[in-house]
C-alpha positions as a Markdown table, in Angstrom:
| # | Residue | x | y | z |
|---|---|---|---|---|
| 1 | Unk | -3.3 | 10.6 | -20.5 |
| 2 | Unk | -0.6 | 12.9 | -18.9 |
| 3 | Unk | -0.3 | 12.6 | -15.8 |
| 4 | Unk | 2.1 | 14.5 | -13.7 |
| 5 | Unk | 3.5 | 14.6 | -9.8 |
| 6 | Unk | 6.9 | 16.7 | -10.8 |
| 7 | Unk | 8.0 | 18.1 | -7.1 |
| 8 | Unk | 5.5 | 16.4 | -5.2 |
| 9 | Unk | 6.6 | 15.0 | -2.0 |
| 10 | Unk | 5.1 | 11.7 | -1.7 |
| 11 | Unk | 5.7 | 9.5 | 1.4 |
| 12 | Unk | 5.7 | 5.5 | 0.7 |
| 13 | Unk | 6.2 | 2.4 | 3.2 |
| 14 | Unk | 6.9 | -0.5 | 2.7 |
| 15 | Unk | 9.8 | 0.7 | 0.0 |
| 16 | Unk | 12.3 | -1.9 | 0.9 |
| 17 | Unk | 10.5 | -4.8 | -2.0 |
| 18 | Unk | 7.5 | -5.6 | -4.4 |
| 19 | Unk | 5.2 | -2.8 | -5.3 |
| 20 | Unk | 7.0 | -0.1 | -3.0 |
| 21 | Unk | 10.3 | -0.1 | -3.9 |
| 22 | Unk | 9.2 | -0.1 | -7.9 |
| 23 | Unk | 6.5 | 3.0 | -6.7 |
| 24 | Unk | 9.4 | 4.4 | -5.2 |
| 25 | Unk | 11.4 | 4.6 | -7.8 |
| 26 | Unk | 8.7 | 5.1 | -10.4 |
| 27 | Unk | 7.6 | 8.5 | -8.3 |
| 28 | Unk | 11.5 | 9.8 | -8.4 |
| 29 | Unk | 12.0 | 9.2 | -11.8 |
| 30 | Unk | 8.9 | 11.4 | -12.4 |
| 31 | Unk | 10.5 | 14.2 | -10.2 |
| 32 | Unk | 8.5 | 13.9 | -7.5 |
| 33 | Unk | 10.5 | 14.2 | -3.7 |
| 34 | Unk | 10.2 | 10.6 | -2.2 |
| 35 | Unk | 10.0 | 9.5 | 0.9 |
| 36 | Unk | 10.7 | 6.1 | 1.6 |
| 37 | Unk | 9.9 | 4.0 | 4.8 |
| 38 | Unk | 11.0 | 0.3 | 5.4 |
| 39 | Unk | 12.1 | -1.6 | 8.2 |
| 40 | Unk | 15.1 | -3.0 | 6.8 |
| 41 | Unk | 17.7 | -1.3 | 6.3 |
| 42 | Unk | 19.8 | -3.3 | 3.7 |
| 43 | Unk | 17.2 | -2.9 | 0.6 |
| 44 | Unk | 17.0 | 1.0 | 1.7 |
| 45 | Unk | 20.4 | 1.4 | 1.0 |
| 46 | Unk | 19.9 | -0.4 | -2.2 |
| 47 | Unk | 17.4 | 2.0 | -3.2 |
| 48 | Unk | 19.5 | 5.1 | -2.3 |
| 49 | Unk | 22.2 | 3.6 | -4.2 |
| 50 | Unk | 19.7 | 3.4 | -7.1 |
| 51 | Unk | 18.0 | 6.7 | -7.1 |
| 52 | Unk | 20.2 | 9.0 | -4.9 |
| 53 | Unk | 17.2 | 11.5 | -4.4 |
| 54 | Unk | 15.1 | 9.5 | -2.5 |
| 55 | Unk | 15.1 | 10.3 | 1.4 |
| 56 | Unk | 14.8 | 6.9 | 3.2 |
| 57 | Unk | 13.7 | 6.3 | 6.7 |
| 58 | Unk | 14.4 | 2.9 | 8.6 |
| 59 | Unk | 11.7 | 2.2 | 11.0 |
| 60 | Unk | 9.1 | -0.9 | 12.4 |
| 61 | Unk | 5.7 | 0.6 | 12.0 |
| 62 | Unk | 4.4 | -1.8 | 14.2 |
| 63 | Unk | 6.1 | 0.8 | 16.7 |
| 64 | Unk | 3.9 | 3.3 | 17.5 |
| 65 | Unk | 6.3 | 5.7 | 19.3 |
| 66 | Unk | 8.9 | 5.0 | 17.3 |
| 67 | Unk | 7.5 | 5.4 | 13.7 |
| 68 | Unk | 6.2 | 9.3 | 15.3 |
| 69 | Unk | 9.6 | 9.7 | 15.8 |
| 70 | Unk | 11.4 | 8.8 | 12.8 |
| 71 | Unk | 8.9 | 10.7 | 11.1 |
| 72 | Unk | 8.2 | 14.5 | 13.0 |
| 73 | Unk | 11.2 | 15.7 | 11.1 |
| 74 | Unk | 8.5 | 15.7 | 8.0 |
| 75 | Unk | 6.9 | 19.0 | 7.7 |
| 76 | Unk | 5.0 | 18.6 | 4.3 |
| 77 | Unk | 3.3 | 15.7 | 1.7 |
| 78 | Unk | 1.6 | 15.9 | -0.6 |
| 79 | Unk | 1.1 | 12.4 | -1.0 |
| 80 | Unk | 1.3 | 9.2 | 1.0 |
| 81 | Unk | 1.2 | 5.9 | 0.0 |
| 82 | Unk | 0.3 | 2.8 | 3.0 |
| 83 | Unk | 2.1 | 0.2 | 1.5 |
| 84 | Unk | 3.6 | -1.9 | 3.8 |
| 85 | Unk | 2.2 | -5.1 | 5.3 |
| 86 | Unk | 2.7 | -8.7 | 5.9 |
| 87 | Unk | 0.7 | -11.7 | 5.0 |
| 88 | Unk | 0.3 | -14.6 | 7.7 |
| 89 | Unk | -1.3 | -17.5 | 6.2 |
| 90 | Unk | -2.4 | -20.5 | 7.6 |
| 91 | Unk | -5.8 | -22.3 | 8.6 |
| 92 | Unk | -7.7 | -20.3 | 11.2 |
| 93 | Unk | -7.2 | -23.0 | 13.7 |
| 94 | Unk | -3.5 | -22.5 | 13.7 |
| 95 | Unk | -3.5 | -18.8 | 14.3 |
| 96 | Unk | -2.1 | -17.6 | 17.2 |
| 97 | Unk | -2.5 | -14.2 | 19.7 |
| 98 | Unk | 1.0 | -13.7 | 18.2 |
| 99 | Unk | -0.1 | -13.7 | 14.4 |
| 100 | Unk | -3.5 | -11.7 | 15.1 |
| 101 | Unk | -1.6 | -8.4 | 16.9 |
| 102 | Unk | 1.3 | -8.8 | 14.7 |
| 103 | Unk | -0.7 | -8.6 | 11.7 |
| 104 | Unk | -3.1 | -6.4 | 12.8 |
| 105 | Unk | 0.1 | -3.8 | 14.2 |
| 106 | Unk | 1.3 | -3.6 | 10.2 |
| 107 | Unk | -1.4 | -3.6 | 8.3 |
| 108 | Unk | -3.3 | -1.7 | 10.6 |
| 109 | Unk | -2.5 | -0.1 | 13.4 |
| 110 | Unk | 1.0 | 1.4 | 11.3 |
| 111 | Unk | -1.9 | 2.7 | 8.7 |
| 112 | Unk | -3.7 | 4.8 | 11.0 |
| 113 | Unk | -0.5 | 6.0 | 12.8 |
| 114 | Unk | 0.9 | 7.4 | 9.5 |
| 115 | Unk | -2.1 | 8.6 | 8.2 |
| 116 | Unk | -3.0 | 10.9 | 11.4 |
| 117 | Unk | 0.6 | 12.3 | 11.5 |
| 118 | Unk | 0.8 | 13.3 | 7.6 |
| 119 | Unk | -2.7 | 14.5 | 6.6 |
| 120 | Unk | -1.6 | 17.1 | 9.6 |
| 121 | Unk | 1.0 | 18.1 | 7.0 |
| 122 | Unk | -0.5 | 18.3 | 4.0 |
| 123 | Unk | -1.1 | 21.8 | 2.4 |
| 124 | Unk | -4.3 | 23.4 | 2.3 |
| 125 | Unk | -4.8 | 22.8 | -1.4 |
| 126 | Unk | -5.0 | 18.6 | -0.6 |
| 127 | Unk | -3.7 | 16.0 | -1.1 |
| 128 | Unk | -3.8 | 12.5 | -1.5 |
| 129 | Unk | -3.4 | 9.2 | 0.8 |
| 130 | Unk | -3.3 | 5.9 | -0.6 |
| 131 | Unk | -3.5 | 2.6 | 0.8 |
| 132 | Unk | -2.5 | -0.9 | -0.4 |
| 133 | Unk | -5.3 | -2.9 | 0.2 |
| 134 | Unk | -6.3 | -6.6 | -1.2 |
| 135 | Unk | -8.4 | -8.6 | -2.8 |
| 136 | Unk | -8.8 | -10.8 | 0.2 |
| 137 | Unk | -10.8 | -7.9 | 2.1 |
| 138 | Unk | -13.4 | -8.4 | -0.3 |
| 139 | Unk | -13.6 | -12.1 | -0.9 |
| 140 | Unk | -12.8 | -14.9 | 1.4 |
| 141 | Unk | -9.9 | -17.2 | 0.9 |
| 142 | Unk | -8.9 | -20.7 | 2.5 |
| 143 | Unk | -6.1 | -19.7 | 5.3 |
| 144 | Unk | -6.6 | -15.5 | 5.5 |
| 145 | Unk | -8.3 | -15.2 | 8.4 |
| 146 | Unk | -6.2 | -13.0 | 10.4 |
| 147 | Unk | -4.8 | -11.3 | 6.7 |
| 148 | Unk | -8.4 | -10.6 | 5.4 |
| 149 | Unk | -9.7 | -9.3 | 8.4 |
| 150 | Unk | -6.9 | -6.7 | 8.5 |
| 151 | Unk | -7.2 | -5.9 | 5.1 |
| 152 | Unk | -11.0 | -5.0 | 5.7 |
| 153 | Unk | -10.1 | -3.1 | 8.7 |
| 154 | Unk | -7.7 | -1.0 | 6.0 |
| 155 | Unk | -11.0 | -0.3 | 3.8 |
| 156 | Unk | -13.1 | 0.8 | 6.4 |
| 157 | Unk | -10.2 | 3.4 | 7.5 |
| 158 | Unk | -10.1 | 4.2 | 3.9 |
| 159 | Unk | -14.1 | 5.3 | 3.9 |
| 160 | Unk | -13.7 | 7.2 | 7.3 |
| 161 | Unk | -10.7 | 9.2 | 6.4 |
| 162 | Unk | -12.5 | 10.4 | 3.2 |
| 163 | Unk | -15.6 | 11.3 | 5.1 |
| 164 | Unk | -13.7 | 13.0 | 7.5 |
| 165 | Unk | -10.3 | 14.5 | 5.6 |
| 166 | Unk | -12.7 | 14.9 | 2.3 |
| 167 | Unk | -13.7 | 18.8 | 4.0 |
| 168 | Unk | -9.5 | 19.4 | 3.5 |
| 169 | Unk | -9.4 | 18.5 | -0.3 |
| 170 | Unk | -7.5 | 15.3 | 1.3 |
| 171 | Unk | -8.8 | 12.4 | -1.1 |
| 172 | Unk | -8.1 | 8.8 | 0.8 |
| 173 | Unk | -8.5 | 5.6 | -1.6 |
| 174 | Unk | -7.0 | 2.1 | -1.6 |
| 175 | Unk | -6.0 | -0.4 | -4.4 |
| 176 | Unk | -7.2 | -4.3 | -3.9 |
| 177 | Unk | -4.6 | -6.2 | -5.7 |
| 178 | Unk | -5.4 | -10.1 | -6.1 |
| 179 | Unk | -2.0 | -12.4 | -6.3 |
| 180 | Unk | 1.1 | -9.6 | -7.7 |
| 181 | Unk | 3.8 | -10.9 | -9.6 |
| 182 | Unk | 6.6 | -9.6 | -6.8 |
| 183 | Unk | 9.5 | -11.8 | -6.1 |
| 184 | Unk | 7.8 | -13.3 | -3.7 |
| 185 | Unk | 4.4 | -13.0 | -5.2 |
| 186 | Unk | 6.5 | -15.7 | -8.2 |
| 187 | Unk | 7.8 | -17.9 | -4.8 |
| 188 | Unk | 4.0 | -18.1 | -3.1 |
| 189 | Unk | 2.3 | -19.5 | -6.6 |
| 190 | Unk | 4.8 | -21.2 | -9.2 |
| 191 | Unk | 3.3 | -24.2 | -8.5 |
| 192 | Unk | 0.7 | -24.5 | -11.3 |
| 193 | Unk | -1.4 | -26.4 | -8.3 |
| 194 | Unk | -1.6 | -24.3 | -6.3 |
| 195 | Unk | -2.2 | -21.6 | -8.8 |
| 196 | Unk | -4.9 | -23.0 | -11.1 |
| 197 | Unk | -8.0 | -22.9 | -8.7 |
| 198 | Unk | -7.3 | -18.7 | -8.3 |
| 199 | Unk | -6.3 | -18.5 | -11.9 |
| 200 | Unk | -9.7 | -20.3 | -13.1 |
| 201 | Unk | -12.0 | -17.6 | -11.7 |
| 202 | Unk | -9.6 | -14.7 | -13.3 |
| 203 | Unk | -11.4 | -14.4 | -16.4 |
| 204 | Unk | -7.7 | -12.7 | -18.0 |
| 205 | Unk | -6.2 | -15.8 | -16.5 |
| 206 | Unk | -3.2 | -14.3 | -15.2 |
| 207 | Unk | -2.0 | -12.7 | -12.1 |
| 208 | Unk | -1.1 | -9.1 | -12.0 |
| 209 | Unk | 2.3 | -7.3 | -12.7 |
| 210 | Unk | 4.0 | -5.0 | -9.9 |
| 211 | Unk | 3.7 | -2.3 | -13.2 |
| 212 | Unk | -0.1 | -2.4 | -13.2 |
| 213 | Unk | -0.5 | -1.8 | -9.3 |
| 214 | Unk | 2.3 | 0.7 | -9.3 |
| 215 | Unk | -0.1 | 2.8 | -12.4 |
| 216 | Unk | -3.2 | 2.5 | -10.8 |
| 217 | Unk | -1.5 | 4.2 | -7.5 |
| 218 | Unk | 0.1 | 6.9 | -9.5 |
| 219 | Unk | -3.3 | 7.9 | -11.0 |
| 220 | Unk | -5.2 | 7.9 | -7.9 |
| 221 | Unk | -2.0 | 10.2 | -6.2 |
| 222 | Unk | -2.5 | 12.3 | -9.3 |
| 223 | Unk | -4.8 | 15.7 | -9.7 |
| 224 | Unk | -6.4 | 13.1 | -12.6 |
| 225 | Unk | -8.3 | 11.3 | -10.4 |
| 226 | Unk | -9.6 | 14.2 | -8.2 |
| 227 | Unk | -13.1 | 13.4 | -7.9 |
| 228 | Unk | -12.4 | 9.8 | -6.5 |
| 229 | Unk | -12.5 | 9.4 | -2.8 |
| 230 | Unk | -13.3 | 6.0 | -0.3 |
| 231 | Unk | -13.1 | 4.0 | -3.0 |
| 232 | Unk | -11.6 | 0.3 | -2.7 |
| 233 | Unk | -10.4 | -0.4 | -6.3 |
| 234 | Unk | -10.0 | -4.1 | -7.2 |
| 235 | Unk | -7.0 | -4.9 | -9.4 |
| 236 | Unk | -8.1 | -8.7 | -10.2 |
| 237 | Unk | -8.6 | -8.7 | -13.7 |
| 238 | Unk | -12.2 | -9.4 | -13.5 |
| 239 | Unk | -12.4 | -11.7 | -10.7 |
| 240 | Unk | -14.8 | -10.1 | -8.7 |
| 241 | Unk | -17.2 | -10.6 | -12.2 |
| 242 | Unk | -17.6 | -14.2 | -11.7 |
């Protein structure tokens, strides 16, 4: 199956690491005009060095004001992609005022914020938004607390933004990755202890490659998947089966 983006202009946070800054570079590589939106500034400049094309934008998205900002120069997407968040893990008791609004404010707050500004700006003929859920909004893990309950809140924007951008030919989905191979994904669970219990009820017994998140985003930016809309697509290689 073909499936082609060539000169659209696709937005993606979170580009700095992990699945956005392999999207990002996927997407540009495809010929599509990419947008992309970290906080730091160091892996930014790393991605301009590696794909000159691609316009980045340093910004904390937990900053309302600011992030509206950095952003108004934007006049059209076609495409967005809510990638960035952070993961705060720890037993509920533990969890402070501090960790709730911090988490909530990324994974969030920032995913609302982006979404209102650009589905302002996408053409009349659509468009697409994607956003970078989790597993752990639809199951429930020891320590996620705070992280589940934000990735929830990120599906149930999903399913109101498609009810109410659906009229505009604007499409709104999320991808629910279980444990992704990133850098960090690697760090969190080389220890085969700590790993086993997850990999038991994954009946491919393996966690997922940054590839496979980065395709199943591509399609569901794509005119190929044009009749999908508030969906929450689990990439957990059949763990929500058992």
């Amino acid at each position: 199956m073909e499936v082609s983006l060539k000169n659209k202009i696709i937005l993606v946070t979170g580009a700095g690491q992990g699945i956005g800054n392999e999207l990002c570079k996927r997407l540009s590589s495809a010929g599509c005009h990419v947008i992309g939106v970290s906080r730091s500034v160091t892996p930014l400049q790393d991605l301009k060095r590696d794909c000159p094309n691609i316009e980045t934008i340093a910004v904390d998205l937990s900053d309302w004001k600011a992030t509206r900002r950095s952003l108004d120069h934007i006049k059209k997407v076609d495409g967005v992609v809510n990638n960035a968040g952070i993961a705060i893990i720890k037993p509920f008791e533990e969890l402070s005022e501090e960790d709730f609004d911090k988490t909530f404010s990324i994974n969030a707050k920032a995913v609302f914020n982006v979404s209102q500004m650009m589905a302002s700006r996408m053409p009349n003929v659509g468009g697409s938004i994607v956003n970078v859920s989790s597993l752990a909004s639809l199951r429930s893990f020891q320590g996620h607390c705070v992280y589940s309950a934000s990735k929830a809140a990120v599906d149930s924007i999903t399913r109101s933004l498609a009810l109410e951008l659906g009229p505009r030919n604007i499409r709104v989905n999320s991808v629910n990755p279980t444990v992704i191979l990133t850098r960090m994904g690697r760090e969190n669970w080389s220890d085969p202890a700590k790993a086993k219990p997850l990999l038991d009820n994954i009946p491919l017994h393996r966690f997922g490659e940054v590839s496979e998140v980065v395709d199943a985003i591509i399609y569901l930016l794509s005119d190929k998947s044009s009749f999908m809309n508030g969906h929450s697509l689990p990439l957990e290689g059949g763990y929500c089966a058992c």
